[in-house]
PDB file of N, CA, C and O in Angstrom:
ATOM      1  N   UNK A   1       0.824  -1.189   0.000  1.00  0.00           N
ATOM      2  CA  UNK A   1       0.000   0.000   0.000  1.00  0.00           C
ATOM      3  C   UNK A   1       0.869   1.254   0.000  1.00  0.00           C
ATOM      4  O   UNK A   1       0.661   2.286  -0.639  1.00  0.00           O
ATOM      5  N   UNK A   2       1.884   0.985   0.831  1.00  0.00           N
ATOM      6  CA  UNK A   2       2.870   2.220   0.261  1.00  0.00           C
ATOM      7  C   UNK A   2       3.407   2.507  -0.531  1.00  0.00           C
ATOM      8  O   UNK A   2       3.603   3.697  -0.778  1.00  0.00           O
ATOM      9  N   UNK A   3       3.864   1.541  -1.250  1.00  0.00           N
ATOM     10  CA  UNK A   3       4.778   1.568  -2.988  1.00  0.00           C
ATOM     11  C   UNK A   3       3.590   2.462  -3.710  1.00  0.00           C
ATOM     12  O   UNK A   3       3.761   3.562  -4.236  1.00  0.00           O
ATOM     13  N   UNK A   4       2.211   1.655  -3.603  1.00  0.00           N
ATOM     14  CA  UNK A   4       1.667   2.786  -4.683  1.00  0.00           C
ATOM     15  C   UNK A   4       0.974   4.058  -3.964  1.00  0.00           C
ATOM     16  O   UNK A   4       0.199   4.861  -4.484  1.00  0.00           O
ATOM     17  N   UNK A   5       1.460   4.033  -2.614  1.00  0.00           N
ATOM     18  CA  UNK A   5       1.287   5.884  -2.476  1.00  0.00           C
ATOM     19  C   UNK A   5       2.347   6.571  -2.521  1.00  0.00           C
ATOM     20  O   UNK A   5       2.318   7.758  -2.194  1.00  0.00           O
ATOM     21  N   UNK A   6       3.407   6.008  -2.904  1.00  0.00           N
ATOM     22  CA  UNK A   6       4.740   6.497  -3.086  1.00  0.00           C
ATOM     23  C   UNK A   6       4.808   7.009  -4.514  1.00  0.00           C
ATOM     24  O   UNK A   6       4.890   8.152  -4.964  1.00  0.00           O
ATOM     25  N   UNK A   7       4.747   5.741  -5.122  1.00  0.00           N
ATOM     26  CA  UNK A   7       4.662   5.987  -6.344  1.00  0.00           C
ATOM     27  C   UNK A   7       3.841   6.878  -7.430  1.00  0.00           C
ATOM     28  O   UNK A   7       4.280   7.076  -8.563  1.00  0.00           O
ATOM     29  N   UNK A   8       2.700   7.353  -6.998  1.00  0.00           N
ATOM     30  CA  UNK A   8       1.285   7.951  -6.893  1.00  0.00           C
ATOM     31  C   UNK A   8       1.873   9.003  -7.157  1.00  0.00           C
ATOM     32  O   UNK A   8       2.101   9.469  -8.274  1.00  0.00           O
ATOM     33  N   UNK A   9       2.236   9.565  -5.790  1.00  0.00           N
ATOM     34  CA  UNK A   9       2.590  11.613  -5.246  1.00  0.00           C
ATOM     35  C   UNK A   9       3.931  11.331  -5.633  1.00  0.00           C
ATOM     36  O   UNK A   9       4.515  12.159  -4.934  1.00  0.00           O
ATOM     37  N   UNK A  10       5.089  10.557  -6.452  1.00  0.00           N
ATOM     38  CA  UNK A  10       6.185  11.374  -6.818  1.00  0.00           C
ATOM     39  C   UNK A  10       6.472  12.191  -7.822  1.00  0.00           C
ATOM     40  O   UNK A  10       7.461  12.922  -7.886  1.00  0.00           O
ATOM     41  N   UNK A  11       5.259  12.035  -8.949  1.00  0.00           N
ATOM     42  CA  UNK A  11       5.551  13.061  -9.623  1.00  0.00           C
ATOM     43  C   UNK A  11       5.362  14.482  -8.935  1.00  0.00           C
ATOM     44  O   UNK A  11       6.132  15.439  -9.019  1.00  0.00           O
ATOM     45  N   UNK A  12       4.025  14.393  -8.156  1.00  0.00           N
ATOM     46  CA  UNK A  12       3.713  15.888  -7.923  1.00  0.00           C
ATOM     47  C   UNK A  12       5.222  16.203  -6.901  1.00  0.00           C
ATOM     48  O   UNK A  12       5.747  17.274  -7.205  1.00  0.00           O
ATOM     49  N   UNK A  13       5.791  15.595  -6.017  1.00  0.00           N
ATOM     50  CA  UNK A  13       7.149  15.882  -5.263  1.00  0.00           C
ATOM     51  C   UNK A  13       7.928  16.361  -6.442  1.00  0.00           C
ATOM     52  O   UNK A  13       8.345  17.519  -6.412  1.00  0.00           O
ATOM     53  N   UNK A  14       8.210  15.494  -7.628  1.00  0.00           N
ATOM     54  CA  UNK A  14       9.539  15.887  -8.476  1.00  0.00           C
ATOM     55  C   UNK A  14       8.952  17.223  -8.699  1.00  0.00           C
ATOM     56  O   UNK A  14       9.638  18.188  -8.364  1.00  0.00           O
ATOM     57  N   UNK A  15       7.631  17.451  -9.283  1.00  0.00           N
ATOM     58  CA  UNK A  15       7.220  18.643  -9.990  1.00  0.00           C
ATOM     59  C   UNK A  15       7.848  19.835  -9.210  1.00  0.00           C
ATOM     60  O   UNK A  15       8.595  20.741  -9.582  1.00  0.00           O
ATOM     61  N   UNK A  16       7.168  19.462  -7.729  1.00  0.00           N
ATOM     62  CA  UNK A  16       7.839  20.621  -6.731  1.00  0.00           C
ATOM     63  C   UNK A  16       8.884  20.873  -6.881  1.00  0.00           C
ATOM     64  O   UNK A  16       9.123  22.029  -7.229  1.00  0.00           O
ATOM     65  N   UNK A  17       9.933  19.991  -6.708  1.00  0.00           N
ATOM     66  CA  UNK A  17      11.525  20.380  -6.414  1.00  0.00           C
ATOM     67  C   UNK A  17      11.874  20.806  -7.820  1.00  0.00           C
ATOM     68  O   UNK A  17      12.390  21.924  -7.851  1.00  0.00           O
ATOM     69  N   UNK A  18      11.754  20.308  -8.812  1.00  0.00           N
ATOM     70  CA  UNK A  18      11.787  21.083 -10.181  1.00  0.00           C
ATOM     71  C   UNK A  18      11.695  22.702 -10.105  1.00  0.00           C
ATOM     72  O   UNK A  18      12.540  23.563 -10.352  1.00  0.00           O
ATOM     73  N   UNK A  19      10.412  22.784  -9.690  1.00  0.00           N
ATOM     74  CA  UNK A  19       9.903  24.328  -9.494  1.00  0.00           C
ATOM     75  C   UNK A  19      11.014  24.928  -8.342  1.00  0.00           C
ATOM     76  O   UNK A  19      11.319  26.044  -8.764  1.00  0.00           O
ATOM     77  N   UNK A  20      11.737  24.672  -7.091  1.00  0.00           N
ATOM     78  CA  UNK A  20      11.865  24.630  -6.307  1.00  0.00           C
ATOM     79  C   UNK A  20      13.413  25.111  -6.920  1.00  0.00           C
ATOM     80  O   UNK A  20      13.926  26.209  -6.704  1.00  0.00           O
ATOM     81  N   UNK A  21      13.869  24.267  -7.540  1.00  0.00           N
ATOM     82  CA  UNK A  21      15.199  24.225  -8.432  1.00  0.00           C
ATOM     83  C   UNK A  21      15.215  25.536  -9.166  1.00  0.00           C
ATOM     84  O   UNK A  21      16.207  26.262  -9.099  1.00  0.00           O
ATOM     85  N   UNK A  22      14.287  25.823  -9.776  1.00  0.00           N
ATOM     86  CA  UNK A  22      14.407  26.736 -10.733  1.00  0.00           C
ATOM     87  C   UNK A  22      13.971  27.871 -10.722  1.00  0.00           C
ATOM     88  O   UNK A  22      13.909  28.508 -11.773  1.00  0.00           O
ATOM     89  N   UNK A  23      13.525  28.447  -9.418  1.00  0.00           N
ATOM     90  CA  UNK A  23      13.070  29.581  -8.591  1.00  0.00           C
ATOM     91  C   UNK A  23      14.653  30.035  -8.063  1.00  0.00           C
ATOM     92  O   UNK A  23      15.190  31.141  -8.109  1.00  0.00           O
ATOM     93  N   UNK A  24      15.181  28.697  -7.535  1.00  0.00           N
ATOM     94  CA  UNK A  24      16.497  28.933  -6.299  1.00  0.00           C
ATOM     95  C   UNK A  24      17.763  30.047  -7.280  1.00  0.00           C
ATOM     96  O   UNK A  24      18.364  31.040  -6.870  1.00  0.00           O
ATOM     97  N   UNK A  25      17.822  29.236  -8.951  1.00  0.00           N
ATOM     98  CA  UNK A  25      18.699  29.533  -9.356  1.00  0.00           C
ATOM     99  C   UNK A  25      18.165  30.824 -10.144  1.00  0.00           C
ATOM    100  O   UNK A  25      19.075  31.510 -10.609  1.00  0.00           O
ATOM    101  N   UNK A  26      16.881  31.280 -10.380  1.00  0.00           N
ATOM    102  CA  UNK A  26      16.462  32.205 -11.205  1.00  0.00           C
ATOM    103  C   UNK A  26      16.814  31.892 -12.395  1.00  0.00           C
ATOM    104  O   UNK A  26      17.782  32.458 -12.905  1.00  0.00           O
ATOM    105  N   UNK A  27      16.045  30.857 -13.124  1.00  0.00           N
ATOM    106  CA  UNK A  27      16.343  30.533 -14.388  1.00  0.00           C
ATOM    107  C   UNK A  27      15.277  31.489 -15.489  1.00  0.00           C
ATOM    108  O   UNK A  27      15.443  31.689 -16.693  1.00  0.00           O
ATOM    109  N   UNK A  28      14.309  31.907 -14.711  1.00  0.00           N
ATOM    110  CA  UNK A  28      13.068  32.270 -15.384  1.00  0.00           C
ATOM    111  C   UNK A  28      13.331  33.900 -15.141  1.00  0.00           C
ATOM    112  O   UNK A  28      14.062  34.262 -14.218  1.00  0.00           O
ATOM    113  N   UNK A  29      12.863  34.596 -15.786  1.00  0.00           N
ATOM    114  CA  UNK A  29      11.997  36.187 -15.389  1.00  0.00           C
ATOM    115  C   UNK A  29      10.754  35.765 -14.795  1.00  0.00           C
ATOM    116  O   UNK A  29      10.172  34.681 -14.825  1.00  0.00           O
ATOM    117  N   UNK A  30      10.373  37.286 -14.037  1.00  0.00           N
ATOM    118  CA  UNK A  30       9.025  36.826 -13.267  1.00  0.00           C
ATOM    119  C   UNK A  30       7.596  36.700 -14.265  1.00  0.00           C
ATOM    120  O   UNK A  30       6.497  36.285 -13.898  1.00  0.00           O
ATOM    121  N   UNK A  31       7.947  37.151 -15.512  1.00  0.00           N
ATOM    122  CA  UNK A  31       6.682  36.838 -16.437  1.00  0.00           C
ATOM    123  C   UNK A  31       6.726  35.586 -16.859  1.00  0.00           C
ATOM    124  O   UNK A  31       5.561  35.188 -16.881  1.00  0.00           O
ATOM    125  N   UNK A  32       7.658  34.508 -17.307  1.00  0.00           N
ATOM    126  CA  UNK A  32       7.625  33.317 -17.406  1.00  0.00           C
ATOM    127  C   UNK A  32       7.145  32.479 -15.938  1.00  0.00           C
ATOM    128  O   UNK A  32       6.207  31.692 -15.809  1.00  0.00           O
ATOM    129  N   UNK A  33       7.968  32.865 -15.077  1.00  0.00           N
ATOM    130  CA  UNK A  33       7.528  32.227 -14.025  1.00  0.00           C
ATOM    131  C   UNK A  33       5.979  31.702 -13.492  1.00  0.00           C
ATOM    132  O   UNK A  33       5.522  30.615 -13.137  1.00  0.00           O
ATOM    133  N   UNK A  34       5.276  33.496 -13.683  1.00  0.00           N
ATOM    134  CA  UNK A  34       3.924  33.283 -13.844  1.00  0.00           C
ATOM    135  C   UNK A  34       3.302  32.620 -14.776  1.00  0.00           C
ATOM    136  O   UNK A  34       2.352  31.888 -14.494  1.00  0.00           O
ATOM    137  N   UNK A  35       3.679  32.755 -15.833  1.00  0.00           N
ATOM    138  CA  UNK A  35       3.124  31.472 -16.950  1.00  0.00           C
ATOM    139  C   UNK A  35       3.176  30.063 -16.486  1.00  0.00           C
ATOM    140  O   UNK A  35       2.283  29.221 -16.588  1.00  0.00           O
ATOM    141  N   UNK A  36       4.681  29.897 -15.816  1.00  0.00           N
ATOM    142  CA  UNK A  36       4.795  28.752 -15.453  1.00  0.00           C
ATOM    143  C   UNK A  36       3.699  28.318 -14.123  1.00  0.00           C
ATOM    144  O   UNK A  36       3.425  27.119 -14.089  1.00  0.00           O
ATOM    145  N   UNK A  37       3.267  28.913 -13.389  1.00  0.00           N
ATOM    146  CA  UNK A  37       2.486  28.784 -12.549  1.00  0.00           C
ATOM    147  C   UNK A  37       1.455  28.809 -12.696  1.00  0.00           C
ATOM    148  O   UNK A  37       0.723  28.020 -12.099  1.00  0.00           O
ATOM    149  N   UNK A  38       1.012  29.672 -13.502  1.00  0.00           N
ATOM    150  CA  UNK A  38      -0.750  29.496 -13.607  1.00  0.00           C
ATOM    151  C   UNK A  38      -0.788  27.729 -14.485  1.00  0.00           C
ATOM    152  O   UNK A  38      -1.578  26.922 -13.994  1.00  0.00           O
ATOM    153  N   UNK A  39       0.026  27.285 -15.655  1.00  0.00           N
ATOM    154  CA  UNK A  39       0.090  26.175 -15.827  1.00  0.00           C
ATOM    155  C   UNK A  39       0.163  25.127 -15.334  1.00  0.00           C
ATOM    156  O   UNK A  39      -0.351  24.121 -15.823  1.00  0.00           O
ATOM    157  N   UNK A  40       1.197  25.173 -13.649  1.00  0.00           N
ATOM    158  CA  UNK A  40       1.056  23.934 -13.337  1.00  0.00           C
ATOM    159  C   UNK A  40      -0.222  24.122 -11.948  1.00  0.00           C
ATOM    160  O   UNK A  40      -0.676  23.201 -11.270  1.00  0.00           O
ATOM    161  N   UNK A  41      -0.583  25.682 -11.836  1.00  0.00           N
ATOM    162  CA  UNK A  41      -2.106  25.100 -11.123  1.00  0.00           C
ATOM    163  C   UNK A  41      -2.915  24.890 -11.510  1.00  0.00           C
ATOM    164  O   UNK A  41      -3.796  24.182 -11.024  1.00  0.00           O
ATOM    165  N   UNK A  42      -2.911  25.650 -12.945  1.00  0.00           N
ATOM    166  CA  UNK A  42      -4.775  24.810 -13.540  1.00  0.00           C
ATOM    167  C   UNK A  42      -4.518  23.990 -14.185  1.00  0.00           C
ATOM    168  O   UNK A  42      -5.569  23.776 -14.788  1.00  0.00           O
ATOM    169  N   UNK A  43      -3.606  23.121 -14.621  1.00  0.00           N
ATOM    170  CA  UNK A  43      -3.661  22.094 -15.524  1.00  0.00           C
ATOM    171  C   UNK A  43      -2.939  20.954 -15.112  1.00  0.00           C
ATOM    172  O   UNK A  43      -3.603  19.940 -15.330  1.00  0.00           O
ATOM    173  N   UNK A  44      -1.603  20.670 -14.494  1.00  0.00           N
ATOM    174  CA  UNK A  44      -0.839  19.857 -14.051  1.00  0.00           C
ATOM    175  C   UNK A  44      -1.151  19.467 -12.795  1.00  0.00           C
ATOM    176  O   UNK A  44      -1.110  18.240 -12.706  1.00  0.00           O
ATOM    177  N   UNK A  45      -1.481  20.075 -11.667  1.00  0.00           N
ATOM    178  CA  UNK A  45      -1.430  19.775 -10.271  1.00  0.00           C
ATOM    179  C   UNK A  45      -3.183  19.164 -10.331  1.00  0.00           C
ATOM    180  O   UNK A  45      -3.413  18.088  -9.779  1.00  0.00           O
ATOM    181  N   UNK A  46      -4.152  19.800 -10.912  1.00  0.00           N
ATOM    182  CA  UNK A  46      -5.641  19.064 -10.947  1.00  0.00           C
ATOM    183  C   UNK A  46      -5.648  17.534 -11.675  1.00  0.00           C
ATOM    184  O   UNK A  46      -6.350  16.587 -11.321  1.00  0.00           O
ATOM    185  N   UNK A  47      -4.622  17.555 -12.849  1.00  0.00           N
ATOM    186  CA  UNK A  47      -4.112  15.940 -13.816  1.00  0.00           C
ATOM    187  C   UNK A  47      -3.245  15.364 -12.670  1.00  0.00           C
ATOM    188  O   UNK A  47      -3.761  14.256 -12.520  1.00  0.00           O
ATOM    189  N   UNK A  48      -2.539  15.425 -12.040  1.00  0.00           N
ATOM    190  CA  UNK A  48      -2.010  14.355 -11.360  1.00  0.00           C
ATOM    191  C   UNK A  48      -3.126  14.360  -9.709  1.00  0.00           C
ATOM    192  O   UNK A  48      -2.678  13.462  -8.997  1.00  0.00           O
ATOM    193  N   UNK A  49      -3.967  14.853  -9.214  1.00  0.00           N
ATOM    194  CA  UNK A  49      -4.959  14.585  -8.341  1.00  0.00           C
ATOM    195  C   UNK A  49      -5.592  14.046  -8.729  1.00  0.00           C
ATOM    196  O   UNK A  49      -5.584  12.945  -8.179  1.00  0.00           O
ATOM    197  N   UNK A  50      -6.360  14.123  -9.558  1.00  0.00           N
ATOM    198  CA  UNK A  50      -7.035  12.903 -10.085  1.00  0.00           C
ATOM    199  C   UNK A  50      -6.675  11.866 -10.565  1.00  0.00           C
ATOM    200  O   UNK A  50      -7.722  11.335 -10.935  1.00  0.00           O
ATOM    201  N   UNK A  51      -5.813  11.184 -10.817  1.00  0.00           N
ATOM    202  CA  UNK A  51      -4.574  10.646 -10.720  1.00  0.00           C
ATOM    203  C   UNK A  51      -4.503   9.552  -9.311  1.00  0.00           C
ATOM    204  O   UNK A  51      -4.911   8.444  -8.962  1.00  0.00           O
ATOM    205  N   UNK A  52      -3.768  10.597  -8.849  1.00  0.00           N
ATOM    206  CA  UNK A  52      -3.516   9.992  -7.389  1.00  0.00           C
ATOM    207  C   UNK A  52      -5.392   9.511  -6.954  1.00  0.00           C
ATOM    208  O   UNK A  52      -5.849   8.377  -6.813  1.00  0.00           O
ATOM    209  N   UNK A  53      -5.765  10.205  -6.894  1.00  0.00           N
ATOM    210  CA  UNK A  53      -7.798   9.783  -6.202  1.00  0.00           C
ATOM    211  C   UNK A  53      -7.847   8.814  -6.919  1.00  0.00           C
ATOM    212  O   UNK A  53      -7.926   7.843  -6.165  1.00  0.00           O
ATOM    213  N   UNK A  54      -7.849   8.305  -8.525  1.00  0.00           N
ATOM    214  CA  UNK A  54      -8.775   7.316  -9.074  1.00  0.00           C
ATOM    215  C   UNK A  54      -7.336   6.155  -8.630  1.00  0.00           C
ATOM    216  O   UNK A  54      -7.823   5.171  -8.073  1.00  0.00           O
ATOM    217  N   UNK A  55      -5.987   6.053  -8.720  1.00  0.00           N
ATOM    218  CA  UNK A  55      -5.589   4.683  -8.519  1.00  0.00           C
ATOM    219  C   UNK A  55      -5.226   4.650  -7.177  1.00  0.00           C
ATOM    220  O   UNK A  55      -4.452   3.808  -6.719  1.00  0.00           O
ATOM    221  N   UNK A  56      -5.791   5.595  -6.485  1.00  0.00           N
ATOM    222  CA  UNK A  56      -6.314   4.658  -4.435  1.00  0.00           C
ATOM    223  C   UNK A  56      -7.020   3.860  -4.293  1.00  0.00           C
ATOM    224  O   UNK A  56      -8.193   3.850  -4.666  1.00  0.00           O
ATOM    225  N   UNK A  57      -6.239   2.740  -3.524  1.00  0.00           N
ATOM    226  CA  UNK A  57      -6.785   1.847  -3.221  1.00  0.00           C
ATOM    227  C   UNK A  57      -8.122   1.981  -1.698  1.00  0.00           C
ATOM    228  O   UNK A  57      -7.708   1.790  -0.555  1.00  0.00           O
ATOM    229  N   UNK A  58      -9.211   2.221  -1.876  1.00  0.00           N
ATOM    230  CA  UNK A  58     -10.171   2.590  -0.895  1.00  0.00           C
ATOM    231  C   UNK A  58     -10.584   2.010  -0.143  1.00  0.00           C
ATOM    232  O   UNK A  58     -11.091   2.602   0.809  1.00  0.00           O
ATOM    233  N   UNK A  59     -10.585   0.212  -0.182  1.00  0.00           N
ATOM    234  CA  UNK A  59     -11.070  -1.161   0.780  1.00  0.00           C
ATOM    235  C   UNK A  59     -10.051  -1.001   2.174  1.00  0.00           C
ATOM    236  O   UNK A  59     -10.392  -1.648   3.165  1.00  0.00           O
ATOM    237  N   UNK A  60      -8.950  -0.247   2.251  1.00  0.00           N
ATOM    238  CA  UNK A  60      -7.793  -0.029   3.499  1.00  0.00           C
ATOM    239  C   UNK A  60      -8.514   1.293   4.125  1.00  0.00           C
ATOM    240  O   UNK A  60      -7.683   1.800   4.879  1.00  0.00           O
ATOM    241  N   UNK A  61      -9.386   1.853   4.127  1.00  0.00           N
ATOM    242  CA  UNK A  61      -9.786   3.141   4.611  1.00  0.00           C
ATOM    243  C   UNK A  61     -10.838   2.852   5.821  1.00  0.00           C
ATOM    244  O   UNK A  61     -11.803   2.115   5.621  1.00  0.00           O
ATOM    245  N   UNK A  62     -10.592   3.511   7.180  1.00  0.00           N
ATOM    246  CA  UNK A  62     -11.296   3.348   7.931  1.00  0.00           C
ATOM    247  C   UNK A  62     -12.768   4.554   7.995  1.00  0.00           C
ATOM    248  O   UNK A  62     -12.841   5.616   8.613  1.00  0.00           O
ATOM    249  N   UNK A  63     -13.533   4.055   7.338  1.00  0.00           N
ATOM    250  CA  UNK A  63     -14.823   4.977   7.359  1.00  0.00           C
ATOM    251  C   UNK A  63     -14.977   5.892   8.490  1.00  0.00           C
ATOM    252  O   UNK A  63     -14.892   7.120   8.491  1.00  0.00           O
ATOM    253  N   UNK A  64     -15.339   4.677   9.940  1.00  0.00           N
ATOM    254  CA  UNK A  64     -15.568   5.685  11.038  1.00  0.00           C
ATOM    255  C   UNK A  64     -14.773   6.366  11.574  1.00  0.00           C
ATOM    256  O   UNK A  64     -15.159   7.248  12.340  1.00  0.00           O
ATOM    257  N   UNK A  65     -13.201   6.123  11.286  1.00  0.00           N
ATOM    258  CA  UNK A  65     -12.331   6.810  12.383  1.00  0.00           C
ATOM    259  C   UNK A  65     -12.635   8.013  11.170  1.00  0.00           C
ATOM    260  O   UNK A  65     -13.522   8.755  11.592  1.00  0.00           O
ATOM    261  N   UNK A  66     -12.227   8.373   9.970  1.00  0.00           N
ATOM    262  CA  UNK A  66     -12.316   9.684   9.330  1.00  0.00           C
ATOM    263  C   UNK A  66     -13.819  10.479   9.513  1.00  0.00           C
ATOM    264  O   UNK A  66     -13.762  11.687   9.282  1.00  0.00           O
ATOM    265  N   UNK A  67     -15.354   9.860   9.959  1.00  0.00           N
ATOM    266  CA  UNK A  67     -16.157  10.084   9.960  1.00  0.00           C
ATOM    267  C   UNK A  67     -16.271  10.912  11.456  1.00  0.00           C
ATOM    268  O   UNK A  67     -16.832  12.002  11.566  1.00  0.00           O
ATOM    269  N   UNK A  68     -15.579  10.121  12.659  1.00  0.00           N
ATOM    270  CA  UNK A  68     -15.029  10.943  13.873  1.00  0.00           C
ATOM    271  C   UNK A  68     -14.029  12.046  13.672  1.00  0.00           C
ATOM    272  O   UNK A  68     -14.043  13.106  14.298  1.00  0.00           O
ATOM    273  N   UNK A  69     -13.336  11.777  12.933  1.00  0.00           N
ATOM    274  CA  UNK A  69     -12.402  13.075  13.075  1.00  0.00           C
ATOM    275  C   UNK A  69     -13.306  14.067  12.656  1.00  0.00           C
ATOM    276  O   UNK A  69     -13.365  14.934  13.527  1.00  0.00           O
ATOM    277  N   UNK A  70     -14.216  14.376  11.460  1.00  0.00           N
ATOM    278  CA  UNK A  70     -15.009  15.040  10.701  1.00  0.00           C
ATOM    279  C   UNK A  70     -15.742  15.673  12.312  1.00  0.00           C
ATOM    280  O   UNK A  70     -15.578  16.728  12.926  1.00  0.00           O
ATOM    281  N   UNK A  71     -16.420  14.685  12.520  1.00  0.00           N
ATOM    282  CA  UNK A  71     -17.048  15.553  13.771  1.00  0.00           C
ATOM    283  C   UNK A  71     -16.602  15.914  14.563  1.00  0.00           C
ATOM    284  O   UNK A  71     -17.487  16.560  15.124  1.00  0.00           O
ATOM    285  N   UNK A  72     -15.341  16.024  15.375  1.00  0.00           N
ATOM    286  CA  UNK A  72     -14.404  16.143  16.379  1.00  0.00           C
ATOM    287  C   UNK A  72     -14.083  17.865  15.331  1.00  0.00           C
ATOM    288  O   UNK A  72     -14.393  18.839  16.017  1.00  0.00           O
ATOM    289  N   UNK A  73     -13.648  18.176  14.161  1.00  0.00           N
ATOM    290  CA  UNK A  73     -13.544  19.093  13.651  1.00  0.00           C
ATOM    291  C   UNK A  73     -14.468  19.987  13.877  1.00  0.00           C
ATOM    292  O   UNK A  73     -14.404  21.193  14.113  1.00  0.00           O
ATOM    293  N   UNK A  74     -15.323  19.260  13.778  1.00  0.00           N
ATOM    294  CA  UNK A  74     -16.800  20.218  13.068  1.00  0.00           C
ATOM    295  C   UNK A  74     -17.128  20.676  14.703  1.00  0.00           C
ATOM    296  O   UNK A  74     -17.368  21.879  14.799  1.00  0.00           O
ATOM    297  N   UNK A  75     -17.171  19.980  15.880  1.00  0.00           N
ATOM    298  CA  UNK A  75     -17.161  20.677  16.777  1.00  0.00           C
ATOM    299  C   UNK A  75     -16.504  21.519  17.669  1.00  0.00           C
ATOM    300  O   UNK A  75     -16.897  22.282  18.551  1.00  0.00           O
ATOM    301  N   UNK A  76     -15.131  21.123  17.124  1.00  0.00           N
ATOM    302  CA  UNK A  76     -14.079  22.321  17.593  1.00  0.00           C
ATOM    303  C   UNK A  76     -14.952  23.798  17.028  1.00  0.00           C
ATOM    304  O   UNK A  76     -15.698  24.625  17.553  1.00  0.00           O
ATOM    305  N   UNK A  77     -14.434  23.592  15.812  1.00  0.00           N
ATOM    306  CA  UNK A  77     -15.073  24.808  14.953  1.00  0.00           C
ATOM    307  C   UNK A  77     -15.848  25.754  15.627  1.00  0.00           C
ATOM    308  O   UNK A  77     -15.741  26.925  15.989  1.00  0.00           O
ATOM    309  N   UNK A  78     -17.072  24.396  15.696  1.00  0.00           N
ATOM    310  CA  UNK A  78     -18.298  25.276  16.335  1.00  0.00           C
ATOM    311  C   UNK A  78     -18.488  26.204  17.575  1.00  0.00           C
ATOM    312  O   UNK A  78     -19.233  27.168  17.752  1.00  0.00           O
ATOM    313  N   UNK A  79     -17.238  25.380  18.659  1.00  0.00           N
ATOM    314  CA  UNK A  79     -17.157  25.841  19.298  1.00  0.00           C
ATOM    315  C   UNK A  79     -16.174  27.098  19.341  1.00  0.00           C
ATOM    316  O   UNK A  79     -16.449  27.937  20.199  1.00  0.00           O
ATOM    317  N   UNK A  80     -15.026  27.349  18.501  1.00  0.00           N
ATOM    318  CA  UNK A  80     -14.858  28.283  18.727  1.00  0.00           C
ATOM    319  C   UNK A  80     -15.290  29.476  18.203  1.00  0.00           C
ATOM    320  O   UNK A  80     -15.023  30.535  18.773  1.00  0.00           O
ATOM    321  N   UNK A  81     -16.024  29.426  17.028  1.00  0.00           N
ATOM    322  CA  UNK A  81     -16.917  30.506  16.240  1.00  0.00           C
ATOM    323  C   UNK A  81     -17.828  30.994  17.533  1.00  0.00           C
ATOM    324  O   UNK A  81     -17.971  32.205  17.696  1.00  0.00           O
ATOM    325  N   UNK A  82     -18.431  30.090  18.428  1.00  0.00           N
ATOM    326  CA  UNK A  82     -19.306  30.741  19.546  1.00  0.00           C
ATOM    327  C   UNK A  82     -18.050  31.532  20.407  1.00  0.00           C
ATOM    328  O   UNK A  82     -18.100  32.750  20.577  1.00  0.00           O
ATOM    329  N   UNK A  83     -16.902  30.687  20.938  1.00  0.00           N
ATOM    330  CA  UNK A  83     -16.412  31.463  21.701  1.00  0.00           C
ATOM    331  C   UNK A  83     -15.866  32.997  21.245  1.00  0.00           C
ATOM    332  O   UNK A  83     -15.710  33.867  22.102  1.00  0.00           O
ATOM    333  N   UNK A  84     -15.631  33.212  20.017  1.00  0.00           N
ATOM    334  CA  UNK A  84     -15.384  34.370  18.886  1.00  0.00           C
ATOM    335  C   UNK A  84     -16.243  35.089  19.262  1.00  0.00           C
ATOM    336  O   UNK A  84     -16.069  35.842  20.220  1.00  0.00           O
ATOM    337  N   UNK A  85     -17.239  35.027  18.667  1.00  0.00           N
ATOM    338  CA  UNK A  85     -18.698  35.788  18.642  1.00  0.00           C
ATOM    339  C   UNK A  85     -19.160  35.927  19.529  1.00  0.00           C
ATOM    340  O   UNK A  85     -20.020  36.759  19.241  1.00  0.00           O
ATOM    341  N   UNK A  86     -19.322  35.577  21.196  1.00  0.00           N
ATOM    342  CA  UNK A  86     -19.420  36.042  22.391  1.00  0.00           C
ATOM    343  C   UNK A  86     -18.373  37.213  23.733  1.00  0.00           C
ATOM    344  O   UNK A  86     -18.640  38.019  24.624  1.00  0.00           O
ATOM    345  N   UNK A  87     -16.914  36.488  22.972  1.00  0.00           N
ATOM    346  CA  UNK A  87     -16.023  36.884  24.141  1.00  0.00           C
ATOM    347  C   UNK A  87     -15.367  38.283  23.255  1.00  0.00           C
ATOM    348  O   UNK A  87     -14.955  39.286  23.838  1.00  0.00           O
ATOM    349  N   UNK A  88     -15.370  38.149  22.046  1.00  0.00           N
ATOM    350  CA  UNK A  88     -14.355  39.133  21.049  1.00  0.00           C
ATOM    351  C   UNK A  88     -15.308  40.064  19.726  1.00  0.00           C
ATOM    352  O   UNK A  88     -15.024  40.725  18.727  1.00  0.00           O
ATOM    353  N   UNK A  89     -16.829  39.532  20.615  1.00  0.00           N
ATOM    354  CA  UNK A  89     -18.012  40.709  19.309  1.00  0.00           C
ATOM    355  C   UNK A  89     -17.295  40.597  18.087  1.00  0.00           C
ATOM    356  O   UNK A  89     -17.093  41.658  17.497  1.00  0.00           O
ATOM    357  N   UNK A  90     -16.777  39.334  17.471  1.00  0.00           N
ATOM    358  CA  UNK A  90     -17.245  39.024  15.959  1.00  0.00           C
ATOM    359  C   UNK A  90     -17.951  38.640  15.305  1.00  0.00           C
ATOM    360  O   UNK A  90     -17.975  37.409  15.302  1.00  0.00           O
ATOM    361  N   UNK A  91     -18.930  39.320  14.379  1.00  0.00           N
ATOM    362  CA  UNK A  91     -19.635  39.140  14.113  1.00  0.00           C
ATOM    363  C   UNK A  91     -19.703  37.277  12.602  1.00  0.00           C
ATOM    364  O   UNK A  91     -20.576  36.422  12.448  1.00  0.00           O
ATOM    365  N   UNK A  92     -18.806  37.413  12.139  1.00  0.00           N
ATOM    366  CA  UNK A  92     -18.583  36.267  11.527  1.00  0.00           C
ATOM    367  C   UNK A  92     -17.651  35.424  11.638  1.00  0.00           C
ATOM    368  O   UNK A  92     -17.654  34.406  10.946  1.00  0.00           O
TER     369      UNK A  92
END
């Protein structure tokens, strides 16, 4: 199960350090750069997520423990949006 979550997220890792590489040394001007970025967020980083989502393996996933954390979240939250909005008059 780890080989193929390894294997899965290394492109998006190489992609990073690529980018990471080539920021460090200033290979780009900042108008390429931005080209280069709006490219690998709307087009490269959404192709390899879906990617990684469709070849997970999902039968290893514990429903209820992620279904508890969800609520353990959801009531932190809640609670501190009340404690916000009572102790510090925020309104949202």
């Amino acid at each position: 199960m780890f080989s193929n979550l390894f294997f899965s997220t290394l492109p998006l890792f190489g992609l990073v350090f690529i980018g990471y590489s080539l920021g460090k040394f200033s290979l780009f001007n900042d108008t390429e750069a931005k080209v280069f970025t709006k490219l690998v967020g709307l087009v490269v980083l959404p192709a390899l997520g879906i990617k990684i989502i469709g070849n997970f393996n999902y039968e290893f996933i514990n429903w209820k423990l992620y279904f508890c954390y969800l609520l353990g979240q959801g009531i932190i939250y809640f609670i501190a949006f009340i404690i916000a909005k009572k102790f510090f008059n925020r309104n949202t």
